[in-house]
DSSP file (Angstrom, degrees, kcal/mol; ACC not computed):
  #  RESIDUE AA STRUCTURE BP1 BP2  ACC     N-H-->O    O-->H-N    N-H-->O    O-->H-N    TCO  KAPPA ALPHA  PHI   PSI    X-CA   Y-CA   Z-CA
    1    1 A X              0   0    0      0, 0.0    36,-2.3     0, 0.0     2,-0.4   0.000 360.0 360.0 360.0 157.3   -5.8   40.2  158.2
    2    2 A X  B     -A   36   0A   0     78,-0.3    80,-0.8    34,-0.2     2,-0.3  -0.739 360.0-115.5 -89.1 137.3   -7.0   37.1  160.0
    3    3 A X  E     -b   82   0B   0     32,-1.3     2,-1.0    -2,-0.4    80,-0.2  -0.492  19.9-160.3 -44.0 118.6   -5.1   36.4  163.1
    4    4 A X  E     -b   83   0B   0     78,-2.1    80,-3.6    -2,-0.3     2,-0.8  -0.851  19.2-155.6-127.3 108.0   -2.8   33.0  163.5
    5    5 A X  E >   -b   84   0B   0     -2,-1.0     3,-0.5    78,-0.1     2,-0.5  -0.662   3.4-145.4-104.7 143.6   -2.6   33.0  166.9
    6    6 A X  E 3  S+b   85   0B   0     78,-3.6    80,-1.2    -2,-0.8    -2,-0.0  -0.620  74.4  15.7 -90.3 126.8    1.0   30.9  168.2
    7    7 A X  T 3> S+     0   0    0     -2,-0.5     4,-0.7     1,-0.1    -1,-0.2   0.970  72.6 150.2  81.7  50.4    1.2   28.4  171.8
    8    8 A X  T <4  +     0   0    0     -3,-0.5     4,-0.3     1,-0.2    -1,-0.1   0.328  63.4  79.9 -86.1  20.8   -2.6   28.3  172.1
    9    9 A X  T  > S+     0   0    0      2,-0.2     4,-2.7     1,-0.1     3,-0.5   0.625  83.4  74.3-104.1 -48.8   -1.8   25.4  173.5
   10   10 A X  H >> S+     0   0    0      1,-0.2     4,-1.0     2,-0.2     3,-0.7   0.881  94.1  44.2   6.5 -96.6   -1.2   28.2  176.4
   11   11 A X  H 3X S+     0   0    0     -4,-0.7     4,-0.9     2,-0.3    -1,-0.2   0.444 103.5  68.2 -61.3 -30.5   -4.2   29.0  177.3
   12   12 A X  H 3> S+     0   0    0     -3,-0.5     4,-2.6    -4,-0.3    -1,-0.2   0.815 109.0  41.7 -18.2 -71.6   -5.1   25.1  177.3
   13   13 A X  H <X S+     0   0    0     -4,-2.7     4,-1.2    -3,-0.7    -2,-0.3   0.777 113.0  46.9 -79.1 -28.3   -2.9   24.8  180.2
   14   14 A X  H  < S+     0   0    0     -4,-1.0     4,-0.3     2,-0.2    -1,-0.2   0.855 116.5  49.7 -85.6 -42.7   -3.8   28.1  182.3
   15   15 A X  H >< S+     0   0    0     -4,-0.9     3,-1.2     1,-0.2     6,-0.3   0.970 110.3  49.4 -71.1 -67.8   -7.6   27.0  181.6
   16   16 A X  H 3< S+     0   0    0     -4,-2.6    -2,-0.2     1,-0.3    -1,-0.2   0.636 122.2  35.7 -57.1 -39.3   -6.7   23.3  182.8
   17   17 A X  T 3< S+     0   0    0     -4,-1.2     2,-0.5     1,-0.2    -1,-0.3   0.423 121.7  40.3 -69.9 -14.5   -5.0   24.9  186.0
   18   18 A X  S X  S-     0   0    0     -3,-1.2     3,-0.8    -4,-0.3    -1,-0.2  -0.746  74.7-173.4-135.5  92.7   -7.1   27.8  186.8
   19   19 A X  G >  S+     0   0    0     -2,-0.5     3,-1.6     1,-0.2    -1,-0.1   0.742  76.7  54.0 -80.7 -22.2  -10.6   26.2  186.1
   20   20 A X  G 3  S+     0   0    0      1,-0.3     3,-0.4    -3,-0.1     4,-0.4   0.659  92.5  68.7-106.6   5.4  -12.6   29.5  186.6
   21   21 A X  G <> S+     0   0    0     -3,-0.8     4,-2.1    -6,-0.3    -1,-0.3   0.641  75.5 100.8 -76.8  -6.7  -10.7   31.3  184.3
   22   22 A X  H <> S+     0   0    0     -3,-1.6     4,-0.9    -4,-0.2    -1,-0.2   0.613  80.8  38.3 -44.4 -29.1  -12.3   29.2  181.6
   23   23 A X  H >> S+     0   0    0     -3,-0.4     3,-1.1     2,-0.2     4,-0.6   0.893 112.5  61.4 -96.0 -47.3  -15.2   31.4  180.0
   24   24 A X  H >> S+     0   0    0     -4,-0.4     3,-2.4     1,-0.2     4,-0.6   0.904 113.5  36.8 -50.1 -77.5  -12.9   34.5  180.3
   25   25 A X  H 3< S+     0   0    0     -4,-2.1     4,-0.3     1,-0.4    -1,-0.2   0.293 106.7  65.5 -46.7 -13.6  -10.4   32.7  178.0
   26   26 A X  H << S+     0   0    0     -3,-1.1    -1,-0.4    -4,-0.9     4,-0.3  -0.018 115.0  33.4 -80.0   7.6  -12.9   31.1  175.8
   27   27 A X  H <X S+     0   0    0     -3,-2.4     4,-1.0    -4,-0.6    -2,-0.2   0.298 106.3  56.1-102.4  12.8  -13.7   34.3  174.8
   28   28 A X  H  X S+     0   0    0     -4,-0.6     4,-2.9    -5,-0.2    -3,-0.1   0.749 114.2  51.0 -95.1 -33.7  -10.9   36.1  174.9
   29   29 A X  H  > S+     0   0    0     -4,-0.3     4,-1.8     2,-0.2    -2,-0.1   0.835 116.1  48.5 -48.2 -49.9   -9.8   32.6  172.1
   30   30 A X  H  > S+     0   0    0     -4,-0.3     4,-1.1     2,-0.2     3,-0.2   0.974 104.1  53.4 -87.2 -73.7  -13.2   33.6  170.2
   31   31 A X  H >< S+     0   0    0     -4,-1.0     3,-3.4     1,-0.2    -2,-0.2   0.880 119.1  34.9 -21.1 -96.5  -12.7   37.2  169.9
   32   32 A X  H >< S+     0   0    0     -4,-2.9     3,-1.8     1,-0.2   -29,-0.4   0.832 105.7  69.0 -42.4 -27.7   -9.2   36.7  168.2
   33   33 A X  H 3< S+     0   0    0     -4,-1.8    -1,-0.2     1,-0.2    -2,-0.2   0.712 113.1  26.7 -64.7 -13.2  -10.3   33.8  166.5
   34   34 A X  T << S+     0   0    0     -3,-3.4     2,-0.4    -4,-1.1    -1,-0.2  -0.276  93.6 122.1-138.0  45.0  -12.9   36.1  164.1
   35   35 A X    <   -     0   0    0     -3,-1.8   -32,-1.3   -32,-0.1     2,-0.6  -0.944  48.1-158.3-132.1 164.4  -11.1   39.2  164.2
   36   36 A X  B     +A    2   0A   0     -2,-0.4     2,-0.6   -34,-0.2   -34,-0.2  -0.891  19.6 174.3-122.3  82.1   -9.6   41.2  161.1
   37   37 A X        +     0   0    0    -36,-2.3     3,-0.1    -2,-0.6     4,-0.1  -0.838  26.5 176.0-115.4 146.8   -6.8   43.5  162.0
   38   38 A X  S    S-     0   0    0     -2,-0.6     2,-0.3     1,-0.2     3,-0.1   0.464  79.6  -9.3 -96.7 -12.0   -4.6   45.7  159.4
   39   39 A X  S >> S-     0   0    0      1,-0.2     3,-1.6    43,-0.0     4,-1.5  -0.995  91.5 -67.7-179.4 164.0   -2.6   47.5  162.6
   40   40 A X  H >> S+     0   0    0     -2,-0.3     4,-2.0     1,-0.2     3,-1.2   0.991 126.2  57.5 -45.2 -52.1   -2.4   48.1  166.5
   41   41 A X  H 34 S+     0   0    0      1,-0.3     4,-0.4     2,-0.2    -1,-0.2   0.376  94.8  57.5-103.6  32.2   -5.6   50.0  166.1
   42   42 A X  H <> S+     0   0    0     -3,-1.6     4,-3.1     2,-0.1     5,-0.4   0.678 112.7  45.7 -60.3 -49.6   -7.6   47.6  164.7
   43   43 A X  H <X S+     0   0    0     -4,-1.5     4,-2.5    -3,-1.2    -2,-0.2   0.859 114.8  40.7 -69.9 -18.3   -6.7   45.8  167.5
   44   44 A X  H  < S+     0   0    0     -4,-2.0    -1,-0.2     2,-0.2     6,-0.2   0.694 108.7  65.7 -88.6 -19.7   -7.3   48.5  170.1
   45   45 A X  H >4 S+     0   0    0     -4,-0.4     3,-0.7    -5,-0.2    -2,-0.2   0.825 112.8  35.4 -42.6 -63.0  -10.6   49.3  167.8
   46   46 A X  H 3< S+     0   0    0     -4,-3.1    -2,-0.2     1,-0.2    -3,-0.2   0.965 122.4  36.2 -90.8 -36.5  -11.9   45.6  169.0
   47   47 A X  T >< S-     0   0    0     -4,-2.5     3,-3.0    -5,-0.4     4,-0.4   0.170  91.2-163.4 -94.2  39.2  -10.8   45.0  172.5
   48   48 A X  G X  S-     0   0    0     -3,-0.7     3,-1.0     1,-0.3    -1,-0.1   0.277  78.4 -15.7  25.7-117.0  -11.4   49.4  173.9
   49   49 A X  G 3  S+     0   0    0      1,-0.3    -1,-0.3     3,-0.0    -2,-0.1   0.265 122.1  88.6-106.8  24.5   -9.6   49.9  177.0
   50   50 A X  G <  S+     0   0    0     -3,-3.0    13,-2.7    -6,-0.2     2,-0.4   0.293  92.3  59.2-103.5  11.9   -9.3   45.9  177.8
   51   51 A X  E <   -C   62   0B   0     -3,-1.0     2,-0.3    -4,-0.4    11,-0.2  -0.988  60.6-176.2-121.7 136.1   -5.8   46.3  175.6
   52   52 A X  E     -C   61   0B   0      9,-2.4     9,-2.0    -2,-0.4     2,-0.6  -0.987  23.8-132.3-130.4 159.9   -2.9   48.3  176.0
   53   53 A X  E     -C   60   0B   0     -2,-0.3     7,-0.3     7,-0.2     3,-0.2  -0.868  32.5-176.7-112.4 123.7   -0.1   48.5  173.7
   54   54 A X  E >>> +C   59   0B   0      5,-3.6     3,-3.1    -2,-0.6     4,-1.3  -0.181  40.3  37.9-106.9-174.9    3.4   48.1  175.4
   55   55 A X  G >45S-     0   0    0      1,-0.3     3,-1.6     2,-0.2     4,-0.2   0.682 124.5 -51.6  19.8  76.5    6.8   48.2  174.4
   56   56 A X  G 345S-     0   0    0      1,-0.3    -1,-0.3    -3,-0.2    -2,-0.1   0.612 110.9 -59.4  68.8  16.4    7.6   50.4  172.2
   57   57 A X  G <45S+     0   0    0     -3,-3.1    -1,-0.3     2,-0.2    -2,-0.2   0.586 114.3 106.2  77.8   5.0    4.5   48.7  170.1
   58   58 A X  T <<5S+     0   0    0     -3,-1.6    17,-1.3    -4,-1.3     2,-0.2   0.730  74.5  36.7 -81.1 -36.0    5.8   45.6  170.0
   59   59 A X  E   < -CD  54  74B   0     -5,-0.7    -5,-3.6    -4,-0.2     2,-0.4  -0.886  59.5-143.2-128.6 152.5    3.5   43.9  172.6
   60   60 A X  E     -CD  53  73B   0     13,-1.3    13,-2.1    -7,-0.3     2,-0.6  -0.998   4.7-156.7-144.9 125.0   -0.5   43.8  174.0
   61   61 A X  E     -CD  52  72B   0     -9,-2.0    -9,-2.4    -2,-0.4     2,-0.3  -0.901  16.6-155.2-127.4 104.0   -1.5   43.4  177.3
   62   62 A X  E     -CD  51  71B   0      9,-4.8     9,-2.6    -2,-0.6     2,-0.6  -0.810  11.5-146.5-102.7 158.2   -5.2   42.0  177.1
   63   63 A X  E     - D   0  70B   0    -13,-2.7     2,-0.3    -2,-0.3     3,-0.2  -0.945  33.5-175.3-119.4  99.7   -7.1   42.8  180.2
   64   64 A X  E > > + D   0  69B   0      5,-1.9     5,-3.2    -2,-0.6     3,-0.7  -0.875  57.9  24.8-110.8 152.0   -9.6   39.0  180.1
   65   65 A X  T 3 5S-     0   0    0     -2,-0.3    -1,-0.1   -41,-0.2   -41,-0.1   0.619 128.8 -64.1  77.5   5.7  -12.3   38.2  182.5
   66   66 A X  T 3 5S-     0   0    0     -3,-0.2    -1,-0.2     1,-0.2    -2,-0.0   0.417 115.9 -32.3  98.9 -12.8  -13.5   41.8  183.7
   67   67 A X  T < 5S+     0   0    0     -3,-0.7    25,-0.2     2,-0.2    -1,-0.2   0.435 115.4 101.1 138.8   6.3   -9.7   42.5  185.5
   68   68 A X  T   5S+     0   0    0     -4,-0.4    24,-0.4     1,-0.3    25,-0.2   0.592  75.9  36.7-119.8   9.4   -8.6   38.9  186.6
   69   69 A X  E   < -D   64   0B   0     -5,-3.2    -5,-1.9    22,-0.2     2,-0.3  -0.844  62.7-150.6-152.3 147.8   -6.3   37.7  184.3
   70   70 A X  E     -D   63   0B   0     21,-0.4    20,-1.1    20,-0.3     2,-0.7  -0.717   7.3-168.8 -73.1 121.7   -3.7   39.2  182.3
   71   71 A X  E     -DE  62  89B   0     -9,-2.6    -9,-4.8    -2,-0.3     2,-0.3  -0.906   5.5-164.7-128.2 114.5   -2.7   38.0  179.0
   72   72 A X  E     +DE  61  88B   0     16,-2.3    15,-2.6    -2,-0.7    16,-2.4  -0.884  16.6 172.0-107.4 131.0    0.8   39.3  177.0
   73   73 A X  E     -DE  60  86B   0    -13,-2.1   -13,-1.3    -2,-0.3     2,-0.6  -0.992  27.6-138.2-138.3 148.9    1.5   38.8  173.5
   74   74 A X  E     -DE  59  85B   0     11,-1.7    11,-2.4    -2,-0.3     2,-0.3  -0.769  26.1-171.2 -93.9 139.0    3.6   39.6  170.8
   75   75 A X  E     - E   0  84B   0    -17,-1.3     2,-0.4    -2,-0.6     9,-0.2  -0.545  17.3-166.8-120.9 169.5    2.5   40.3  167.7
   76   76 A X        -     0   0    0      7,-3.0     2,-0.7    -2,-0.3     7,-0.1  -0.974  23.5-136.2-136.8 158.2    3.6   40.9  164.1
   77   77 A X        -     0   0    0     -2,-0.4     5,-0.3     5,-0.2     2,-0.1  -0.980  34.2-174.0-123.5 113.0    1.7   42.3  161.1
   78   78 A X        -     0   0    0      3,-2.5    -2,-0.0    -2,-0.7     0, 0.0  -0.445  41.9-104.2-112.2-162.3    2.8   39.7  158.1
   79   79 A X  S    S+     0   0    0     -2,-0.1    -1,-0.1   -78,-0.0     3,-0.0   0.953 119.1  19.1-104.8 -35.0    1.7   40.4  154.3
   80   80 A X  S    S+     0   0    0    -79,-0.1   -78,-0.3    -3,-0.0     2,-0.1   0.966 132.2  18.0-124.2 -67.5   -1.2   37.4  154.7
   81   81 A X        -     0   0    0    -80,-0.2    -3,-2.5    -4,-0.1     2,-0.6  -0.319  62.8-131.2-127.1 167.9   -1.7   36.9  158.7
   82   82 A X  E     -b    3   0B   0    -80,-0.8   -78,-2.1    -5,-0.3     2,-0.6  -0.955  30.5-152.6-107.3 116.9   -1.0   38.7  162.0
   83   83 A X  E     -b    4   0B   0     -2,-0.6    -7,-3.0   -80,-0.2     2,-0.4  -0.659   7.0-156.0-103.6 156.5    0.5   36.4  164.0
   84   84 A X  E     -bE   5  75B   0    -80,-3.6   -78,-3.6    -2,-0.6     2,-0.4  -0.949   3.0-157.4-117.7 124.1    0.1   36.7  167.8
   85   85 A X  E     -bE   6  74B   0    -11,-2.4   -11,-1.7    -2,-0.4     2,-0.4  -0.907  18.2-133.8-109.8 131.1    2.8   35.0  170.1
   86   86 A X  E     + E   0  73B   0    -80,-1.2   -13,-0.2    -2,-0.4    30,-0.1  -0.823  33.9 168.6 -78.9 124.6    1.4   34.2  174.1
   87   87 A X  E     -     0   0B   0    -15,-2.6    29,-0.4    -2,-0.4     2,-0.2   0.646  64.6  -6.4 -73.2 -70.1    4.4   35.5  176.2
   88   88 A X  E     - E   0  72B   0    -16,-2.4   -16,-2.3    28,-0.1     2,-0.3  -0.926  51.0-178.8-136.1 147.3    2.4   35.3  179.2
   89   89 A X  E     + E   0  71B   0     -2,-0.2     2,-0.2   -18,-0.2   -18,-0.2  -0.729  31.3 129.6-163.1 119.1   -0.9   34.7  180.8
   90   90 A X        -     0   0    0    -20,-1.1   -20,-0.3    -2,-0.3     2,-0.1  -0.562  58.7 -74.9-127.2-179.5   -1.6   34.9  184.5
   91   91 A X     >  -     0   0    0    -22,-0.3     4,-2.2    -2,-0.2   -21,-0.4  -0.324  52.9-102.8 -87.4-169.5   -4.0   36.6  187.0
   92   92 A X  H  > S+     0   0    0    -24,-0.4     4,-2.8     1,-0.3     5,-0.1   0.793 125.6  56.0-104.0 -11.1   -3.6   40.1  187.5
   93   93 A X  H  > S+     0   0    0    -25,-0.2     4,-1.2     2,-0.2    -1,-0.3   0.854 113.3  47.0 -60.7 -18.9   -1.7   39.3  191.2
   94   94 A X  H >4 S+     0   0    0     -3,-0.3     3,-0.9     1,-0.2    -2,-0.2   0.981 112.2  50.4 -83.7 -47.3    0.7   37.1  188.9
   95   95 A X  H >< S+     0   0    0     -4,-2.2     3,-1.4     1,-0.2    -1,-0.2   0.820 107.9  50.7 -57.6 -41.2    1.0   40.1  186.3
   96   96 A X  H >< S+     0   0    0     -4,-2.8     3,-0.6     1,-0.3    -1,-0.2   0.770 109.8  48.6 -76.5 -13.1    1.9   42.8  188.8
   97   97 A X  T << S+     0   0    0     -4,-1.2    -1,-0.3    -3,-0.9    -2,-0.2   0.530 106.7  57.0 -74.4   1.5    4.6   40.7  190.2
   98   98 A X  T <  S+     0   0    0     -3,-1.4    12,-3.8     1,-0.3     2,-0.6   0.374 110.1  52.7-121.6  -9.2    5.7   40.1  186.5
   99   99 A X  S <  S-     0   0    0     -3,-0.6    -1,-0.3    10,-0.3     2,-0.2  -0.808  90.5-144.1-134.6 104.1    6.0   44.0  186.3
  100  100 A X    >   -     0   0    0     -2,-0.6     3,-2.2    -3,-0.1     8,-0.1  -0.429  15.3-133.5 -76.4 136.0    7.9   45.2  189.0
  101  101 A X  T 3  S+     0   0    0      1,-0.3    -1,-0.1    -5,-0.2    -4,-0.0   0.428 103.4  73.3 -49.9  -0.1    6.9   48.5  190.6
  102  102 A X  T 3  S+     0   0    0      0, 0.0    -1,-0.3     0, 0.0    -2,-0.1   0.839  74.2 110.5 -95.6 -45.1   10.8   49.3  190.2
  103  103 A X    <   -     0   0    0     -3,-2.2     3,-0.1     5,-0.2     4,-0.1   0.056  60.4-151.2 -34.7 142.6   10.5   49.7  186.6
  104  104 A X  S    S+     0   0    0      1,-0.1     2,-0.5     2,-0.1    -1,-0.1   0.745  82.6  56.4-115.1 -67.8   10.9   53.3  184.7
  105  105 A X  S >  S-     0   0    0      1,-0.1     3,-1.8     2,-0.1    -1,-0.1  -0.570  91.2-121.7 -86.7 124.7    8.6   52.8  181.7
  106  106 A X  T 3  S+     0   0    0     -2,-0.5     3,-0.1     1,-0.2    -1,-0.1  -0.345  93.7  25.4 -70.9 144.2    4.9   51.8  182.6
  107  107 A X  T 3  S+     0   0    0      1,-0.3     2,-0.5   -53,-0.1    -1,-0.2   0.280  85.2 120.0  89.1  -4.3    4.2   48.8  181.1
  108  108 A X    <   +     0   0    0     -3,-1.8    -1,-0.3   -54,-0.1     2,-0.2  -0.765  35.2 177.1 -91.2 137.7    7.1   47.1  180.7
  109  109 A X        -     0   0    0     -2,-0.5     2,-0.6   -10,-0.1   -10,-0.3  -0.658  44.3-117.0-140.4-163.3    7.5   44.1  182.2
  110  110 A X    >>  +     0   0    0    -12,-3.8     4,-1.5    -2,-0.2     3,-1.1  -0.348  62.1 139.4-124.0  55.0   10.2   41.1  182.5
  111  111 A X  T 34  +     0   0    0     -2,-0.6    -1,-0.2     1,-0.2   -12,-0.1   0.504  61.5  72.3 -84.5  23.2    7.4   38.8  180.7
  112  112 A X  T 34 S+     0   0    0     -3,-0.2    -1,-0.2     1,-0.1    -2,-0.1   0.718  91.4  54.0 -84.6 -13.2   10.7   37.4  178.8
  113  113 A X  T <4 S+     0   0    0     -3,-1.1     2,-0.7   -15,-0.1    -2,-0.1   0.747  97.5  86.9 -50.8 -42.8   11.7   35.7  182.1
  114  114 A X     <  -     0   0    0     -4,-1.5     2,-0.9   -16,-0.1   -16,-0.0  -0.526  69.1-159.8 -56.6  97.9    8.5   34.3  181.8
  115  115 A X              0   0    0     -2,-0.7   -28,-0.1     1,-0.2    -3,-0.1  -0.784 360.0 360.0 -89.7 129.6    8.1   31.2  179.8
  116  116 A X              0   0    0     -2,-0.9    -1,-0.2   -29,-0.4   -28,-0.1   0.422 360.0 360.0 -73.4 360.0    4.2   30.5  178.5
């Protein structure tokens, strides 16, 4: 299924603020923008170890730019599209404050505090 990805308007802003994150996020935009997934591991099938799948499956933690910015989304599997919601999208100092070391379950993080 094609991906309909939600608040790319995001990514817009992070670019427009963070100028050198720009090519990492044009392609991280280009990747989803021509990708075909049926399940998480289609998705973990195109981005390899630059995704993890968090919460309970619920959420994807894309590793853009080689390790220097973090991008969290939620996603859904619908009968036509998967649509992908931008929670969060920082650098990866922003991300580890956004998952406090305090935390029990790796990979959870308080990106609902967060507003994109």
């Amino acid at each position: 299924m094609r991906v309909k990805l939600i608040r790319k308007a995001s990514i817009d802003l992070f670019i427009r603020d963070n100028a050198r994150s720009r090519s990492s996020m044009n392609q991280f935009f280009q990747v989803i923008k021509v990708a075909d997934w049926s399940d998480s591991n289609d998705m973990k099938a195109t981005f390899g170890s630059r995704i993890d799948i968090i919460c309970n499956g619920t959420r994807a933690v894309f590793d853009c730019g080689g390790g220097a910015y973090r991008t969290i989304c939620g996603f859904s599997f619908g009968d036509k599209f998967v649509f992908l919601f931008i929670k969060f999208i920082g650098t990866h100092a922003e991300y580890d404050k956004l998952c406090k070391a305090k935390k029990k379950e790796v990979g959870v993080c308080d990106v609902d505090l967060y507003k994109a």
